[in-house]
N, C-alpha and C positions, 0 to 999 in steps of 0.2 A: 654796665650795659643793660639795656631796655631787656626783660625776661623774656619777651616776647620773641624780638630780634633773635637773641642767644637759643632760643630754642628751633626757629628756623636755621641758625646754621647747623645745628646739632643734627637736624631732619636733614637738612641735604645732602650729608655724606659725599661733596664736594673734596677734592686732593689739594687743601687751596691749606698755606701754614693761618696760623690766629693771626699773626701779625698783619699779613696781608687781607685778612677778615676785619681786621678791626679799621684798616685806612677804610675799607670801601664802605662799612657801617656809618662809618663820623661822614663818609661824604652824602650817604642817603638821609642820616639825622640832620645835614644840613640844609639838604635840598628840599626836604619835607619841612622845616620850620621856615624856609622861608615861602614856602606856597602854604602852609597855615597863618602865616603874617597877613599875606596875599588875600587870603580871602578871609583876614579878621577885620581887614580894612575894608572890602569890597562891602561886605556884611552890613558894617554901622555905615559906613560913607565916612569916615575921618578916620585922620592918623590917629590922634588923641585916644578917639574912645577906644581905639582898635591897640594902645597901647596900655590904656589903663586895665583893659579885661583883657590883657597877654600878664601884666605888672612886671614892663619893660619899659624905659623911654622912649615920649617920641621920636626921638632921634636914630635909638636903634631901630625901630618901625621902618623909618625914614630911607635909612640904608639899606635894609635886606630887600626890600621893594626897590628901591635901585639898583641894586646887583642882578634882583631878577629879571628886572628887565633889559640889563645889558647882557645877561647872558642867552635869554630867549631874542633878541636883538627887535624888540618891539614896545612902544609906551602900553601901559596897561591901564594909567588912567589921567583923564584930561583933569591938570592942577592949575589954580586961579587963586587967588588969592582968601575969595570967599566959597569955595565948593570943589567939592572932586567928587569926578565921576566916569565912572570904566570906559573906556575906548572899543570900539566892535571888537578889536583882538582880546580886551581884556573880560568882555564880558565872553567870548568863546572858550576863552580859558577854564574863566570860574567855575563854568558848565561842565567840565572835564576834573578840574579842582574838587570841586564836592563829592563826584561820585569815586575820583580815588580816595580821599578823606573816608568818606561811607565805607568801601572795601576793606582798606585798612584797618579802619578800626573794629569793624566785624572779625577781621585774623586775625586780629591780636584779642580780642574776647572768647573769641573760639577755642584759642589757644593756651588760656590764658586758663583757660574755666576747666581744659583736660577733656574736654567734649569733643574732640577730633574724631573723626570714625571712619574707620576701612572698610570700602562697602561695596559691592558687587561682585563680577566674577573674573576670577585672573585663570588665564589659562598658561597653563608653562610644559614646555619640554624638555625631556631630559635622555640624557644614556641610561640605556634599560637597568644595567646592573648597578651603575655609579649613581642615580636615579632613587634605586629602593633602599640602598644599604646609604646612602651618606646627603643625599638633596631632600628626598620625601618626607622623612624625620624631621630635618627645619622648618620643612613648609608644613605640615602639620600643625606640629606647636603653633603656628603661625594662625593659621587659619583657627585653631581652638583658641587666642588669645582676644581674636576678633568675630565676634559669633555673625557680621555682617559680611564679611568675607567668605563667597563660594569660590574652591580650588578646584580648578580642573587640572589634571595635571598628565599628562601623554608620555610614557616611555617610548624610546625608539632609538637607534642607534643612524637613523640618516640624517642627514644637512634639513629639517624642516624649510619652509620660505614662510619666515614669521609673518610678512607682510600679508602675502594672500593664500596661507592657511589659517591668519586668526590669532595668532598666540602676541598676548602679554610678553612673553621672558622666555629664553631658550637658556639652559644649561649646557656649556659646550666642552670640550676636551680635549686639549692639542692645538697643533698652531691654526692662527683664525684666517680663514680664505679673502670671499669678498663680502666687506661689510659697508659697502658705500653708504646704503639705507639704514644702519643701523647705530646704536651705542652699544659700546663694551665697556662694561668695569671687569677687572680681574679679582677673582676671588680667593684666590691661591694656586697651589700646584700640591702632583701629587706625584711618586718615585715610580719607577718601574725595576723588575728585577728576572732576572734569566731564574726558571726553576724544572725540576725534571724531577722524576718520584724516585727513589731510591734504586728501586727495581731496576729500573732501566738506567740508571749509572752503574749499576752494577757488572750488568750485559755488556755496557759500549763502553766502561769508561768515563771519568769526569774528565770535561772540557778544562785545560789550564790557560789558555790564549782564547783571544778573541778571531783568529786565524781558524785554530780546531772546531770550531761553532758551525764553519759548513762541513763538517764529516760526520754531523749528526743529524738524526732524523730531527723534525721541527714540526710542532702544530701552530700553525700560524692563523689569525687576527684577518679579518677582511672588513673594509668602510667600502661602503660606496660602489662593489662590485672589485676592489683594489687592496692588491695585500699590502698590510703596513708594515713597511721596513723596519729591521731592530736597527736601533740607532745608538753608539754610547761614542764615551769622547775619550780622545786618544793623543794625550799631551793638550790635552785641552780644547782641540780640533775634534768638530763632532762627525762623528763616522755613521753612514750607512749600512749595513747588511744585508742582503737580501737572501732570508731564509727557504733551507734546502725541503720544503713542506710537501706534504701529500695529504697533510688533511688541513684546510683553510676552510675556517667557520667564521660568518658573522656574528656573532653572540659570545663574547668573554666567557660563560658559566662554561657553554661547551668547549671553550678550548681549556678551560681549568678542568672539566671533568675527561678529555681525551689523553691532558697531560696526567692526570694522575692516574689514566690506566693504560703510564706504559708507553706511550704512542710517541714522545718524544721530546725534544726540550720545547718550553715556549716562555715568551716574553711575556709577564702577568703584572699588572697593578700590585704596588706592596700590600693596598688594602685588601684587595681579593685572596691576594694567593698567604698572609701573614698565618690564617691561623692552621692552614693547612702545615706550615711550614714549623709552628708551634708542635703541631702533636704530628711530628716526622714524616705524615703522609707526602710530603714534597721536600724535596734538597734545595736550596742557592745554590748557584754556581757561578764562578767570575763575581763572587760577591768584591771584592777587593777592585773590582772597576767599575768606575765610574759613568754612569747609566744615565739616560733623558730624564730631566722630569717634564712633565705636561702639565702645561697652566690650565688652568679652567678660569673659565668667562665664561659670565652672564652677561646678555645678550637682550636690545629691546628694539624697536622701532624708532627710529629719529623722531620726538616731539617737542616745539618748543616748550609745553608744558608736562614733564612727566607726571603720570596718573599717582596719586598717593599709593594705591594699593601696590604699585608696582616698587614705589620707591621703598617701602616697610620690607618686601620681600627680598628684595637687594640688601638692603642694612641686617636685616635678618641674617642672610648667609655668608656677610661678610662679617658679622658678628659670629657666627658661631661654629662655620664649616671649617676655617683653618683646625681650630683645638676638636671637632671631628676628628679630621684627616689623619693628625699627631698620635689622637689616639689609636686609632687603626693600620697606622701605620711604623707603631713604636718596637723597636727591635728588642726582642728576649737580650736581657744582664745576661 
């Protein structure tokens, strides 16, 4: 395979297997050598010279210029016995011929030389706490890899409108609403786990059932002006809760700083709550049931051309956020 080529699919981070990579390759290698044929004939005016400076037969000449023009369903050039020469269709063509020829081969030297370059400014959103501790870190690195690349980058924990607030790439979490206007690639997922500080299992009692979870107090998680149900799956069926709370905060830290003083059980990201959970400041509880996890998706604007800068930072975090996650999320032997 052409280096060139091979390195475009490698950049597009497309979900397509090699196999079905390589049918659509051999069909654009063929489509491109016969509109190089095309305008090797157009160029001299004959088959002949147009086959000796390819150092192919006339004969193949001959054919691949018929083929194309059965498949564009038009003659490309008036033949006689003594001259040939392009038809208005075929000279409109070559006009379109040359300057893709010209494009092409400028991508593949571009590409070819390592001179690609990530350049201007990507603006991205993300969840505030999910954001500092496990996205800002890759995008970092990112942005120091490529010294043309300016990162703006916007914590926030509401729904942004990427369209008309601006943003390159939103970081999201949990199931995706409406994304009419938008692409999604998924980036992974991350655990969720019931915890409560010692203290106050001690007071009330550890939860044995998913039943007992409303006879305890709850710091509960708000999006959107709207508390988020705990949600875990029971025979495989996933179940709702809606916790018994008197203190609902928007902001993860405060509900991790109101659960460890006391306040009452809450549903916490394993990343958030792991290393509280490490040095005993927090308890599991209902560890042996089986809990949501929430995908995360990145998030862009529908363009038929995606922006390179945008596309680096995608392969970035889907290069490197899983084994993130794994780490932050890996349970004490």
């Amino acid at each position: 395979m052409h280096k060139a080529y091979h390195r475009l699919f490698v950049l597009s981070g497309d979900s397509i297997s090699y196999d079905w990579f390589l049918i659509g390759y051999r069909f654009m290698r063929d489509t491109l050598n016969g509109i190089e044929i095309f305008v090797a004939v157009a160029e001299s005016g004959s088959f002949a010279e147009a086959a000796a400076s390819l150092h192919i037969t006339r004969s193949a000449v001959g054919k691949r210029v018929a083929r194309l023009e059965q498949r564009l369903g038009v003659l490309l050039f008036h033949r006689t016995t003594r001259s040939l020469s392009l038809t208005e269709e075929g000279g409109l063509f070559l006009e379109h011929c040359l300057r893709a020829i010209e494009e092409i081969r400028a991508g593949e030297a571009l590409l070819e030389s390592g001179k690609w370059q990530v350049t201007g400014r990507l603006r991205v959103s993300m969840p505030v706490l999910f954001g500092h501790l496990c996205i800002a870190p890759i995008l970092i690195e990112l942005a120091q890899q490529h010294p043309g690349l300016t990162l703006e980058m916007s914590f926030s924990d509401r729904m942004v409108d990427l369209v008309e607030e601006g943003f390159d790439l939103a970081i999201r979490n949990g199931a995706l609403s409406d994304t009419r206007d938008l692409v999604a690639r998924w980036l992974g997922e991350h655990d969720m786990a019931f915890c409560a500080s010692p203290a106050y299992l001690q007071r009330h009692g550890e939860p044995k059932s998913i039943e007992e979870l409303h006879q305890h107090d709850a710091v509960a998680y708000m999006r959107q002006g709207r508390l988020l149900d705990w949600q875990v799956r029971v025979n495989g069926q996933l179940q709702s809760i809606k916790p018994k709370a008197r203190l609902l905060m928007d902001d993860l830290r405060a509900v991790a700083d109101a659960t460890l003083a006391d306040h009452g059980i809450a549903w916490l990201p394993y990343w958030l709550a792991r290393e509280y959970l490490l040095r005993g400041e927090l308890q599991e509880v209902l560890s042996a049931q089986p809990s949501m996890t929430f995908p995360i998706n990145a998030l862009w604007p529908h363009t038929p051309h995606l922006p390179l800068k945008t596309r680096v930072a995608v392969d970035a975090l889907l290069e490197k956020l899983p084994a993130r996650i794994a780490v932050m999320e890996a349970r004490p032997a």
